[in-house]
LOLUM-911682 format. One record per atom (N, C-alpha, C, CB): residue number from 1; atom name; x, y, z. Coordinates in Angstrom, 3 decimals. Glycine has a CB too. Layout:
! LOLUM-911682
<NUM,CA,<X,Y,Z>>,
...
This chain:
! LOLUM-911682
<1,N,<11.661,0.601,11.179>>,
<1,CA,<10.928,1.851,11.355>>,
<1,C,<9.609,1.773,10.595>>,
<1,CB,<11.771,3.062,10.871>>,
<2,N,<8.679,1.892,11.018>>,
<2,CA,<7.307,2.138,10.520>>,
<2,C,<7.022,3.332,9.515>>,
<2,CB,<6.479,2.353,11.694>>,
<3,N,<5.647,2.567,8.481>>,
<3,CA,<5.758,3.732,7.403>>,
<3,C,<5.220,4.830,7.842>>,
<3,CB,<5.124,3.489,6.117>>,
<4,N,<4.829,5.557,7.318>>,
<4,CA,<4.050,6.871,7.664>>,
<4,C,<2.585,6.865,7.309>>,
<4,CB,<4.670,8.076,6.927>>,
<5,N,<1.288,6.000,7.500>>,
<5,CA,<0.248,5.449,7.045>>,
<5,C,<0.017,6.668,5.968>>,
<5,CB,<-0.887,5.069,8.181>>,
<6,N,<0.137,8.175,6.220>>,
<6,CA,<-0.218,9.186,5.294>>,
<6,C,<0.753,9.073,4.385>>,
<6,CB,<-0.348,10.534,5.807>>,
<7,N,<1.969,8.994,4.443>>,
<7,CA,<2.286,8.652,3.312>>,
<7,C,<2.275,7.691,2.120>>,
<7,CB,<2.868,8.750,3.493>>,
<8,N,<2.022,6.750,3.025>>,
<8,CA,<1.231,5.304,2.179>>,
<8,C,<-0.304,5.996,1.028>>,
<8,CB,<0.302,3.881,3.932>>,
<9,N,<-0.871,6.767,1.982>>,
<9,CA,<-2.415,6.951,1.046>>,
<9,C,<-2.193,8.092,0.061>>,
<9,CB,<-3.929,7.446,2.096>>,
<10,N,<-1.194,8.606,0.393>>,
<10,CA,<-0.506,9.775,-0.775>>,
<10,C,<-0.039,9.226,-1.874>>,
<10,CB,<0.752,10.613,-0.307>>,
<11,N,<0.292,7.940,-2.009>>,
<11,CA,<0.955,7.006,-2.712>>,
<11,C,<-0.163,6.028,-3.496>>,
<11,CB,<1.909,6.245,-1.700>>,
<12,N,<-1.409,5.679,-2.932>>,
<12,CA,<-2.137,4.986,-3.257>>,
<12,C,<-3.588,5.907,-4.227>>,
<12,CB,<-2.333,4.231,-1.940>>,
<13,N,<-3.392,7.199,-4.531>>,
<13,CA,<-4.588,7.767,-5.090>>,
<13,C,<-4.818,7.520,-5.843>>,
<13,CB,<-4.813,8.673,-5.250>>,
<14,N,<-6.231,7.473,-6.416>>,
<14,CA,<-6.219,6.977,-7.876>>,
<14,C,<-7.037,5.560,-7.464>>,
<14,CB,<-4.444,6.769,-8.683>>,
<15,N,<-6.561,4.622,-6.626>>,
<15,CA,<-6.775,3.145,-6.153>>,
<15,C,<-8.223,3.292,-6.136>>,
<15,CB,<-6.057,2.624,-4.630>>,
<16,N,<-8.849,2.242,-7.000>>,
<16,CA,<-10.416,1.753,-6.926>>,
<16,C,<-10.333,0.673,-5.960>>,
<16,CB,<-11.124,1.174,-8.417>>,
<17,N,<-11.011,0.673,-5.000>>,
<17,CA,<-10.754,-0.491,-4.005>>,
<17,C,<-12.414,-1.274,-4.445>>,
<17,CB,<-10.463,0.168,-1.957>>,
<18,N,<-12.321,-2.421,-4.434>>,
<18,CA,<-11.287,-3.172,-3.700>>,
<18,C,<-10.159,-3.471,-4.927>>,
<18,CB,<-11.973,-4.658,-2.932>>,
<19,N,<-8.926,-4.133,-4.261>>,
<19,CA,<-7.698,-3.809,-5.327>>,
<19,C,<-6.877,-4.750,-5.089>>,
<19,CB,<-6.904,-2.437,-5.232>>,
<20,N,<-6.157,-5.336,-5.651>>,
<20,CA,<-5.189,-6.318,-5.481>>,
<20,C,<-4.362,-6.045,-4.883>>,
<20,CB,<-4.717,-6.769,-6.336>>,
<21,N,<-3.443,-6.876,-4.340>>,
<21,CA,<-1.849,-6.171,-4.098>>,
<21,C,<-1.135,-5.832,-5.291>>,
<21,CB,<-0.792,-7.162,-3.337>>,
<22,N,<-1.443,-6.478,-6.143>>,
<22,CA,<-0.327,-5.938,-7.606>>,
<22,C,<-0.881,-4.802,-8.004>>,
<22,CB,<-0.237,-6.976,-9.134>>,
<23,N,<-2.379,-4.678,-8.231>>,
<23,CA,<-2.741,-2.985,-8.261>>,
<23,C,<-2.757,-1.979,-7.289>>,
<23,CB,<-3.913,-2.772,-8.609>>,
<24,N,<-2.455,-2.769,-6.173>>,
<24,CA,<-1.809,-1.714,-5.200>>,
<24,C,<-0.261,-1.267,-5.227>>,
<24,CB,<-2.008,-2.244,-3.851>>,
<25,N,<0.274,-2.156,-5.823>>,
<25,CA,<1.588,-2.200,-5.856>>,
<25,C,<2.041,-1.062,-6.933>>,
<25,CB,<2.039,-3.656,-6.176>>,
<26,N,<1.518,-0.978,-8.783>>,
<26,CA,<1.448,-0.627,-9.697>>,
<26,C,<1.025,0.967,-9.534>>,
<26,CB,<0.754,-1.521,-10.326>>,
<27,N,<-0.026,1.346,-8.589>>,
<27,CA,<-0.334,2.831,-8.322>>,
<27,C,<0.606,3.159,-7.710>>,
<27,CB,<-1.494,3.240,-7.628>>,
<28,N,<1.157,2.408,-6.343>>,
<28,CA,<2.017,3.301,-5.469>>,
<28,C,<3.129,3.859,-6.464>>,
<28,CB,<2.707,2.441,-4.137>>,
<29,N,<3.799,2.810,-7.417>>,
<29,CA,<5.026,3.108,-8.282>>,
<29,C,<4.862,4.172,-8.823>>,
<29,CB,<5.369,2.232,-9.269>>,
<30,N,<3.551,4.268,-9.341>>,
<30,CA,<3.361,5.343,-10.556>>,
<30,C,<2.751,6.762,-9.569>>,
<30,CB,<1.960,4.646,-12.005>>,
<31,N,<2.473,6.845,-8.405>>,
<31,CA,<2.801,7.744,-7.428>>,
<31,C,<4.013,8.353,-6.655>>,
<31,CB,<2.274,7.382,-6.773>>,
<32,N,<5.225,7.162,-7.504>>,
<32,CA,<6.676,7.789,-7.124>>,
<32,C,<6.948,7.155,-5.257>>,
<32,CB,<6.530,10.007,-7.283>>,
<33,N,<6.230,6.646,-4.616>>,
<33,CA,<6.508,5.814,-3.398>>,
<33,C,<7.862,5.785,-3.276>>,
<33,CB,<5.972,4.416,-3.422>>,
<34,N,<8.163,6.259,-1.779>>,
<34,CA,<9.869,5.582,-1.711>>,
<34,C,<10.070,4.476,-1.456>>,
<34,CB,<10.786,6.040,-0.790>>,
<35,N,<11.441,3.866,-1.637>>,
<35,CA,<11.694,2.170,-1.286>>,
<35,C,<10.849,1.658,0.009>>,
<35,CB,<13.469,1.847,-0.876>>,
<36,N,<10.659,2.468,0.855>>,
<36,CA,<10.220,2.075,2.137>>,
<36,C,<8.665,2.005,1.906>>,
<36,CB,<10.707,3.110,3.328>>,
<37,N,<8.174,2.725,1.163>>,
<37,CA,<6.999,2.782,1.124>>,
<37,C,<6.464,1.014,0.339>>,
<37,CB,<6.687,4.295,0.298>>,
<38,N,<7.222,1.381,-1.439>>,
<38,CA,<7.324,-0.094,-1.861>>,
<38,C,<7.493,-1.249,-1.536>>,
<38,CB,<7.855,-0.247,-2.352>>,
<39,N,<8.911,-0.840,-0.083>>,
<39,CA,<8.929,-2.680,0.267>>,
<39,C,<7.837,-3.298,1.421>>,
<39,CB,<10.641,-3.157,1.017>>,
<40,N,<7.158,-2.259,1.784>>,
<40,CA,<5.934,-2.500,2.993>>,
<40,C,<4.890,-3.014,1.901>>,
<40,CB,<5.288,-0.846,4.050>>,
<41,N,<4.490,-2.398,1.021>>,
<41,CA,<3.059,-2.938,0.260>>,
<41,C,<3.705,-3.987,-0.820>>,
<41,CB,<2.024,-1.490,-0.666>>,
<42,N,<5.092,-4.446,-1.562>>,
<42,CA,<5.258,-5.633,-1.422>>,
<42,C,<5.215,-6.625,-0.607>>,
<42,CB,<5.858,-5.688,-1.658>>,
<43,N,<5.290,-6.457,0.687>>,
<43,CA,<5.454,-7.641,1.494>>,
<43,C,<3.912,-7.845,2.394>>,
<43,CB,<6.907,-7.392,2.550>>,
<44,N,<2.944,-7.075,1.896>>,
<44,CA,<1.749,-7.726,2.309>>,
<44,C,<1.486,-8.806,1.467>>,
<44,CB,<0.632,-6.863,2.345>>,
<45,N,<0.156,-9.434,2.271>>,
<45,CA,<-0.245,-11.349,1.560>>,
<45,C,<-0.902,-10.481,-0.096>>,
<45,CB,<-2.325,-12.791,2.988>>,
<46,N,<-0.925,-11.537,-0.389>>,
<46,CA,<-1.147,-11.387,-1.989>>,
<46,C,<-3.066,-11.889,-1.732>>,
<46,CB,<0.212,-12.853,-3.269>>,
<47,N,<-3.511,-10.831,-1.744>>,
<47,CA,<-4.783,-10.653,-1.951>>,
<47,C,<-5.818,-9.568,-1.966>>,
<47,CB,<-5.075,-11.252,-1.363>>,
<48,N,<-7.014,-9.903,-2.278>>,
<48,CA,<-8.033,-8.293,-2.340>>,
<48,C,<-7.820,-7.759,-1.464>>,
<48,CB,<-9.567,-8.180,-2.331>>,
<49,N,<-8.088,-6.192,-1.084>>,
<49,CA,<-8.248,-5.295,-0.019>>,
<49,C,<-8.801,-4.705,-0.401>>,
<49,CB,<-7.474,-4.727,0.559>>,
<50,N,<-10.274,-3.883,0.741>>,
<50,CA,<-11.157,-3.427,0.448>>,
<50,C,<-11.154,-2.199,0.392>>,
<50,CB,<-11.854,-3.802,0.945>>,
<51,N,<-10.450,-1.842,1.234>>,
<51,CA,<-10.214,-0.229,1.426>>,
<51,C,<-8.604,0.271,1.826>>,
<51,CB,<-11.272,0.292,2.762>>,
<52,N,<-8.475,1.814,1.867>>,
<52,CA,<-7.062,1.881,2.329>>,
<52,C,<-6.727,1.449,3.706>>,
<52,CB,<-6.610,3.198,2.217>>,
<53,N,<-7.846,1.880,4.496>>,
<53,CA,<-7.432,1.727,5.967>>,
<53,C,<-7.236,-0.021,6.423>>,
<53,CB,<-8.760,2.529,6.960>>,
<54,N,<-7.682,-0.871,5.167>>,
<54,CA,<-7.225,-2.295,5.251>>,
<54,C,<-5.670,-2.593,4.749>>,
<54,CB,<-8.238,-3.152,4.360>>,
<55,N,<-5.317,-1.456,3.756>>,
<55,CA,<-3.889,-1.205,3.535>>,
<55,C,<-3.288,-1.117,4.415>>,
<55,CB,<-3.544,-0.300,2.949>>,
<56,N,<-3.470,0.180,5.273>>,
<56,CA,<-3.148,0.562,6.461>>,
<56,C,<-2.529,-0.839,6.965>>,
<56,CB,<-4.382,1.202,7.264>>,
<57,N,<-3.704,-0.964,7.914>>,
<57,CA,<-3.865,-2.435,8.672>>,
<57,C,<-2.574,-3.046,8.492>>,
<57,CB,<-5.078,-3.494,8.036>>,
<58,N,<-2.731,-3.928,7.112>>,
<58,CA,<-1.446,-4.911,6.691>>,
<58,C,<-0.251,-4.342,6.999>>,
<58,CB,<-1.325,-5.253,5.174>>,
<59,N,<-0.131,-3.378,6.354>>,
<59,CA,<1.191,-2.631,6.413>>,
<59,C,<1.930,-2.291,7.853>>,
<59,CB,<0.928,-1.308,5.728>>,
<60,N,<0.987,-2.350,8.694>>,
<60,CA,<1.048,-2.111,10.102>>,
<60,C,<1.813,-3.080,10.899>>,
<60,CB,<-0.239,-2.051,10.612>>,
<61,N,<1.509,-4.361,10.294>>,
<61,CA,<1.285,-5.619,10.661>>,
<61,C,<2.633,-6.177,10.542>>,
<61,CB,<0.223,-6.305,9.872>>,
<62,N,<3.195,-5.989,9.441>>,
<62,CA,<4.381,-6.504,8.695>>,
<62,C,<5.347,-5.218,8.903>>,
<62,CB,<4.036,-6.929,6.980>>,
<63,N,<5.445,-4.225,9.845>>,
<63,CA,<6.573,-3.268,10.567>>,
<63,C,<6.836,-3.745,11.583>>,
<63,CB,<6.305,-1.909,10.888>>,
């Protein structure tokens, strides 16, 4: 089942882009993200992203 992209950016505030995956990873937590939310932005590639809607993107990708 696919995430809810709005719920993903509800999860990501705060995020200075561009941002790692581990500092993407580290906000969502501390935004309280559910497992589903966490195991989608763990399992993107381990690199910069420029913006959310490149979050988006990945996350899209890997549902």
């Amino acid at each position: 089942m696919a995430v809810n992209p709005i719920e993903i950016q509800k999860s990501l505030g705060g995020v200075s882009y561009p941002a790692s995956k581990d500092e993407i990873v580290k906000q969502a937590k501390q935004h309280g993200a559910d497992r589903k939310i966490m195991d989608a932005l763990k399992s993107m590639p381990d690199k910069e992203y420029d913006s959310p809607a490149e979050v988006n993107k990945e996350v899209r990708k890997g549902s």
